[in-house]
Jmol script that loads the backbone (N, CA, C; Angstrom):
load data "model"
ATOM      1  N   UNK A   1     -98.829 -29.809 -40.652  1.00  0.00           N
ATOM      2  CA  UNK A   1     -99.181 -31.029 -39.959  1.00  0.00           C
ATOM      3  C   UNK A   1     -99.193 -30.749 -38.456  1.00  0.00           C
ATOM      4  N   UNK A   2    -100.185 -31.066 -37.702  1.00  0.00           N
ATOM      5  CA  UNK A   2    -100.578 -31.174 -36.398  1.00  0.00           C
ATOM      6  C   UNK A   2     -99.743 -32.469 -35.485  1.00  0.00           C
ATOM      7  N   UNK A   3     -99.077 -32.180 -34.541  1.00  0.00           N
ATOM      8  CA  UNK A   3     -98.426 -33.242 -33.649  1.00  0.00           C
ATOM      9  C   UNK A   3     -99.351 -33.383 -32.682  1.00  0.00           C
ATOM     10  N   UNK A   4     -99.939 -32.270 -32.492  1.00  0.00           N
ATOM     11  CA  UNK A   4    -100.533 -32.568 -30.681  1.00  0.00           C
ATOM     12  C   UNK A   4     -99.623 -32.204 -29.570  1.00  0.00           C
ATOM     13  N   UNK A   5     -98.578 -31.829 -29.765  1.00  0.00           N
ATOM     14  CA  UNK A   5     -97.672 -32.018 -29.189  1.00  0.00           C
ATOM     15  C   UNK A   5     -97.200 -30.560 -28.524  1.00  0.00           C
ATOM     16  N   UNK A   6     -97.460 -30.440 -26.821  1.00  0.00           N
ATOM     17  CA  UNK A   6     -97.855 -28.434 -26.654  1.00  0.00           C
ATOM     18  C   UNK A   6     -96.643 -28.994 -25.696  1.00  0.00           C
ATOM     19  N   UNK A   7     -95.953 -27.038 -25.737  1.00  0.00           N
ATOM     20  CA  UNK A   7     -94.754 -27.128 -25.099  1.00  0.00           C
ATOM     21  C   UNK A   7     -94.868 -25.746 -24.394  1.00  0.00           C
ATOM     22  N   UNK A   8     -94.756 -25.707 -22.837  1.00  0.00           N
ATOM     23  CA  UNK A   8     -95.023 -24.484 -22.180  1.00  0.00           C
ATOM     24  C   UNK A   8     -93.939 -23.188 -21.917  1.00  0.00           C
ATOM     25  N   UNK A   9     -93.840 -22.432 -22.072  1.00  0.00           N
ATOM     26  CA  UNK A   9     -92.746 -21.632 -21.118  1.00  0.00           C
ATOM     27  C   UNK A   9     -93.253 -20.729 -20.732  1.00  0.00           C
ATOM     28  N   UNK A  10     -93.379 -20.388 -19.122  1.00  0.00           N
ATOM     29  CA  UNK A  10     -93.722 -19.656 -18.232  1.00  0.00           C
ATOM     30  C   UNK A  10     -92.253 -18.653 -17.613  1.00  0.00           C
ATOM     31  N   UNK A  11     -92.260 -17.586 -17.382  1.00  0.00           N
ATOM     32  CA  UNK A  11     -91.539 -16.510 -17.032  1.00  0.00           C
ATOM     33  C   UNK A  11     -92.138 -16.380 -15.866  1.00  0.00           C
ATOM     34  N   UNK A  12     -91.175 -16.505 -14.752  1.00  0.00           N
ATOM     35  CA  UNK A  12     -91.265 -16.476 -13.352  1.00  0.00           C
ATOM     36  C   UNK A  12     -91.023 -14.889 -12.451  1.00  0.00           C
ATOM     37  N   UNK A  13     -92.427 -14.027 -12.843  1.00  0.00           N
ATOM     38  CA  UNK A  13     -92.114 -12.798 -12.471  1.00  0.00           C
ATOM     39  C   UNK A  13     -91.300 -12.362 -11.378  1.00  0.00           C
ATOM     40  N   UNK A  14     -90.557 -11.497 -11.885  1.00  0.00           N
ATOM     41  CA  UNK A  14     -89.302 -10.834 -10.602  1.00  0.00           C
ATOM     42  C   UNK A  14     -87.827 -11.520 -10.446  1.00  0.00           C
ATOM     43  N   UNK A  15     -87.925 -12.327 -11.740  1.00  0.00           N
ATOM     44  CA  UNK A  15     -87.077 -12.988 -12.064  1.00  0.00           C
ATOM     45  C   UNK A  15     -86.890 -13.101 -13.320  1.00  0.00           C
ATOM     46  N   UNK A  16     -85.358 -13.162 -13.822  1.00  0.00           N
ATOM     47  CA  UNK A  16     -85.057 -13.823 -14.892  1.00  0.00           C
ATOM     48  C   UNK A  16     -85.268 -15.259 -15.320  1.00  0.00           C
ATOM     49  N   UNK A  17     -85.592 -15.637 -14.582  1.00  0.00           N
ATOM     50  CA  UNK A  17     -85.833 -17.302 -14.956  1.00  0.00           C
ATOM     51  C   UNK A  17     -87.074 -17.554 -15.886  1.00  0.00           C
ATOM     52  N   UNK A  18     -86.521 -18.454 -16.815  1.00  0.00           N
ATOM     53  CA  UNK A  18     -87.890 -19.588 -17.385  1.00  0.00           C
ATOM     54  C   UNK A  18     -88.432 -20.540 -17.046  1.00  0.00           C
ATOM     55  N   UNK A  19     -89.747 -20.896 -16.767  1.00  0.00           N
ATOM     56  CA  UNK A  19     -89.874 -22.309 -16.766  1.00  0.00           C
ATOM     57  C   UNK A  19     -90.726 -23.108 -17.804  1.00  0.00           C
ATOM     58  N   UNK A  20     -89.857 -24.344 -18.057  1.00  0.00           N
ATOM     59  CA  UNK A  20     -90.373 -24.679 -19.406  1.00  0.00           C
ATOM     60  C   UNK A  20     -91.348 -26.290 -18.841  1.00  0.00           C
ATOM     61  N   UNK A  21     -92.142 -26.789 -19.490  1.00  0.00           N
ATOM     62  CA  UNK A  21     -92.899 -27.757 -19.372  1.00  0.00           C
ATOM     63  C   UNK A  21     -93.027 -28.293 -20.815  1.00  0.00           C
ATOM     64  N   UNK A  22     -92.120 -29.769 -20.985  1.00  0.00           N
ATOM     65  CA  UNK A  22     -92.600 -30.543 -22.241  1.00  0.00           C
ATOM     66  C   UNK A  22     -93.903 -31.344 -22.228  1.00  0.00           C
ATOM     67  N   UNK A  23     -94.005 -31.707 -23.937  1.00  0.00           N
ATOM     68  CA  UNK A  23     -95.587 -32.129 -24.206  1.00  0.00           C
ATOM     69  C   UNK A  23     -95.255 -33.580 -23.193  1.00  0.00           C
ATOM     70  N   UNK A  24     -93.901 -34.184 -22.858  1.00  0.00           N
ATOM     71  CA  UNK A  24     -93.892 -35.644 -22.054  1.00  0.00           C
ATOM     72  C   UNK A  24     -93.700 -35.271 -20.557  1.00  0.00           C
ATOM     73  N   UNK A  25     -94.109 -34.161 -20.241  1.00  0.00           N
ATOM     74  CA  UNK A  25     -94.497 -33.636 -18.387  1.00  0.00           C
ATOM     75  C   UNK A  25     -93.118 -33.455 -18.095  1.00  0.00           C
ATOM     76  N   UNK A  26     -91.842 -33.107 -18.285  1.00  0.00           N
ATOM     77  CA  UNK A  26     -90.725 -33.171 -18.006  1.00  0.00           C
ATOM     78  C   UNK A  26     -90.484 -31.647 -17.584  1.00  0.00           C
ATOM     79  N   UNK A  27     -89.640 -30.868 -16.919  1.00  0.00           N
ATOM     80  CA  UNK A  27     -89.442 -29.596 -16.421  1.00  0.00           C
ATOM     81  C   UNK A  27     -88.629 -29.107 -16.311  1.00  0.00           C
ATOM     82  N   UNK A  28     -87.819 -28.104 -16.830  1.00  0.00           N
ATOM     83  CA  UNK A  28     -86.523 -27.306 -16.451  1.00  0.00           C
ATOM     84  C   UNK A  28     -86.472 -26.166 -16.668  1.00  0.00           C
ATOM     85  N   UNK A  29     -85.670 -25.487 -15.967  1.00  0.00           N
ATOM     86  CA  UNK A  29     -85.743 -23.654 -15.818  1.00  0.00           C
ATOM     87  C   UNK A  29     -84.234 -23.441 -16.228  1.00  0.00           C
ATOM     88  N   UNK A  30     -84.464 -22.050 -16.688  1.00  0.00           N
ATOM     89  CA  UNK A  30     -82.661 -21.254 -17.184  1.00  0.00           C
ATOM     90  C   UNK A  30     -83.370 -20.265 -17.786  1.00  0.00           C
ATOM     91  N   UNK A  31     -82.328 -19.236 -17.640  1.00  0.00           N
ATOM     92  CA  UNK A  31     -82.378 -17.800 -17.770  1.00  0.00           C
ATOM     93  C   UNK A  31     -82.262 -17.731 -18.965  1.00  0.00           C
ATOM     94  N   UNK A  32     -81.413 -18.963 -19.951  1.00  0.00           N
ATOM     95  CA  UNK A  32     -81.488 -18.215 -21.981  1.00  0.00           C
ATOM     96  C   UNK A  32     -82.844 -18.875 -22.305  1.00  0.00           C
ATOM     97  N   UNK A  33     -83.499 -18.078 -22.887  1.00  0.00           N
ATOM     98  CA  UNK A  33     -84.374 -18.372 -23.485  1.00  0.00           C
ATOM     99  C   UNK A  33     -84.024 -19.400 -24.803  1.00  0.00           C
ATOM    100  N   UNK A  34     -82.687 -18.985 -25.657  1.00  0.00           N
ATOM    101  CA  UNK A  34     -82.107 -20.318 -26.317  1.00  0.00           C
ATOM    102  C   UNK A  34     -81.846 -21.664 -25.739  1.00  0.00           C
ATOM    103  N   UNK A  35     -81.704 -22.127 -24.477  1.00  0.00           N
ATOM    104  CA  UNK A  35     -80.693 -23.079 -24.412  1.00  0.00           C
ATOM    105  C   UNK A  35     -82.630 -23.708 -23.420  1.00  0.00           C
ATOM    106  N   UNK A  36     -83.222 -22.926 -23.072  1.00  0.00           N
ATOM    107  CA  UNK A  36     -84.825 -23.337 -22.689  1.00  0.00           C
ATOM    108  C   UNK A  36     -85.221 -24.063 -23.831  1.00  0.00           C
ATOM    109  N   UNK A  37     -85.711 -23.205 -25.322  1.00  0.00           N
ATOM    110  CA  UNK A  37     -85.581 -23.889 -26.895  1.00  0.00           C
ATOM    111  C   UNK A  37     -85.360 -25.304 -26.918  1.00  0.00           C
ATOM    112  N   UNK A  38     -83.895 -25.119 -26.569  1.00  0.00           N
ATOM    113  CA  UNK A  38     -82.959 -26.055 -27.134  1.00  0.00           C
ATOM    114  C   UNK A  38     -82.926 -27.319 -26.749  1.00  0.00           C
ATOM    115  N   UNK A  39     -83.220 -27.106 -25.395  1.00  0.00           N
ATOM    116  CA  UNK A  39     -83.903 -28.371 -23.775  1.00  0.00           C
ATOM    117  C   UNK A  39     -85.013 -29.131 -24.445  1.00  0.00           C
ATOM    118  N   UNK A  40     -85.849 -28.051 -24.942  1.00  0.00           N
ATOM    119  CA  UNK A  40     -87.409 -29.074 -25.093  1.00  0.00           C
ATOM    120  C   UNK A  40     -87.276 -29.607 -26.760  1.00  0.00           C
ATOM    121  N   UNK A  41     -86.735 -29.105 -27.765  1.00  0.00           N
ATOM    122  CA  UNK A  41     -86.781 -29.890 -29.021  1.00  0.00           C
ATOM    123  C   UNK A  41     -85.565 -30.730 -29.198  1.00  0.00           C
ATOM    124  N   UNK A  42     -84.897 -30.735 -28.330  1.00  0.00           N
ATOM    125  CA  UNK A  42     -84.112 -32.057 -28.041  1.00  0.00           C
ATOM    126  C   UNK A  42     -84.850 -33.384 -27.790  1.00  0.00           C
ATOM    127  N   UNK A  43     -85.898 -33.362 -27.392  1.00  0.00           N
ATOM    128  CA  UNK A  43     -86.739 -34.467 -26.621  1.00  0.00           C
ATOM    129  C   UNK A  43     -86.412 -35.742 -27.633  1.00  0.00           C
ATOM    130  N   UNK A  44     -86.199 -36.606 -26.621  1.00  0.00           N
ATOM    131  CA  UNK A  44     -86.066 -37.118 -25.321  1.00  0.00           C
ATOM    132  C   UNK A  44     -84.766 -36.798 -24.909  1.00  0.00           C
ATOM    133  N   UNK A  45     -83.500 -36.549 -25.244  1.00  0.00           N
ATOM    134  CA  UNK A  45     -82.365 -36.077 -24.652  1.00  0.00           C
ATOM    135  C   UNK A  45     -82.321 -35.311 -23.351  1.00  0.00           C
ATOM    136  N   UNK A  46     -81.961 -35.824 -22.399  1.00  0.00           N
ATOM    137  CA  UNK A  46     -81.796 -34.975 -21.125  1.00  0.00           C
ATOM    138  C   UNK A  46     -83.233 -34.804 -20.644  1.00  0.00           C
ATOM    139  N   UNK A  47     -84.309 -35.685 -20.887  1.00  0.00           N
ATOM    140  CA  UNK A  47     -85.134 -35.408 -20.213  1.00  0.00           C
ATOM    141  C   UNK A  47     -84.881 -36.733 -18.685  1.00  0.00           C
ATOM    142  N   UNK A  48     -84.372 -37.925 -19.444  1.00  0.00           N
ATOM    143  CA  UNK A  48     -84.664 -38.815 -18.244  1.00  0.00           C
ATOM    144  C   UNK A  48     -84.059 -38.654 -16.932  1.00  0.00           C
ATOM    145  N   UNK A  49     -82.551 -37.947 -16.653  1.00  0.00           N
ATOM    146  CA  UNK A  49     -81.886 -37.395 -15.764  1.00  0.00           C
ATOM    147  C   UNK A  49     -82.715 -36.297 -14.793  1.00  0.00           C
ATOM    148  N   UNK A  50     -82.324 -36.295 -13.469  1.00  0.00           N
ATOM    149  CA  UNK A  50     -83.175 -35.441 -12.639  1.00  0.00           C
ATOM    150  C   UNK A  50     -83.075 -33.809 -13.277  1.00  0.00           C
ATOM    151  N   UNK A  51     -83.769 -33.114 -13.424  1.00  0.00           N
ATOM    152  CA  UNK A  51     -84.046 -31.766 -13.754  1.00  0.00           C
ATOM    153  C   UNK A  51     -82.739 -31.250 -13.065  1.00  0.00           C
ATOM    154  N   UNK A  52     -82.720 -30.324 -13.734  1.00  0.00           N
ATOM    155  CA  UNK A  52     -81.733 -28.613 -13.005  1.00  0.00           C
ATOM    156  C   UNK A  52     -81.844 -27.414 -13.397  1.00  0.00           C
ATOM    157  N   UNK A  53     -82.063 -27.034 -12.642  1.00  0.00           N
ATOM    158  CA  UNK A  53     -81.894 -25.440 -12.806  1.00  0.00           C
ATOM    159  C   UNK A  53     -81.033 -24.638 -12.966  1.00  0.00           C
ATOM    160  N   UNK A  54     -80.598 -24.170 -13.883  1.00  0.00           N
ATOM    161  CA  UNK A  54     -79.864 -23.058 -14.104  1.00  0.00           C
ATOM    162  C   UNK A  54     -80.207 -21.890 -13.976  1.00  0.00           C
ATOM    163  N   UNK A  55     -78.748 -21.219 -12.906  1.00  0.00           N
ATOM    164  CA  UNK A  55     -79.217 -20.226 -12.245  1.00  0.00           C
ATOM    165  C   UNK A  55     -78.417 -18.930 -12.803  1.00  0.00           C
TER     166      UNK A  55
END
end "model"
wireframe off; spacefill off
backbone 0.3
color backbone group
């Protein structure tokens, strides 16, 4: 089954960091690639709070 529903993660060369982009425009970066995962199929959890970065 098709959601429609696209979820980005971009790797910020020269860096360990991720950056992730949900299908609801929301944004956050961190270095585990698990806990990046874990951020966006949580949705909506922790999206409405201002973003952070984990560094």
């Amino acid at each position: 089954m098709r959601t429609g529903e696209v979820y980005r993660v971009d790797w910020l060369p020269g860096t360990d960091v991720l950056h992730g982009t949900c299908h609801c425009g929301a944004e956050h970066s961190a270095e585990d690639p698990v806990a990046m995962w874990k951020w966006m199929l949580a949705h909506p959890r922790g999206h409405e709070a201002a973003q952070e970065t984990e560094a």
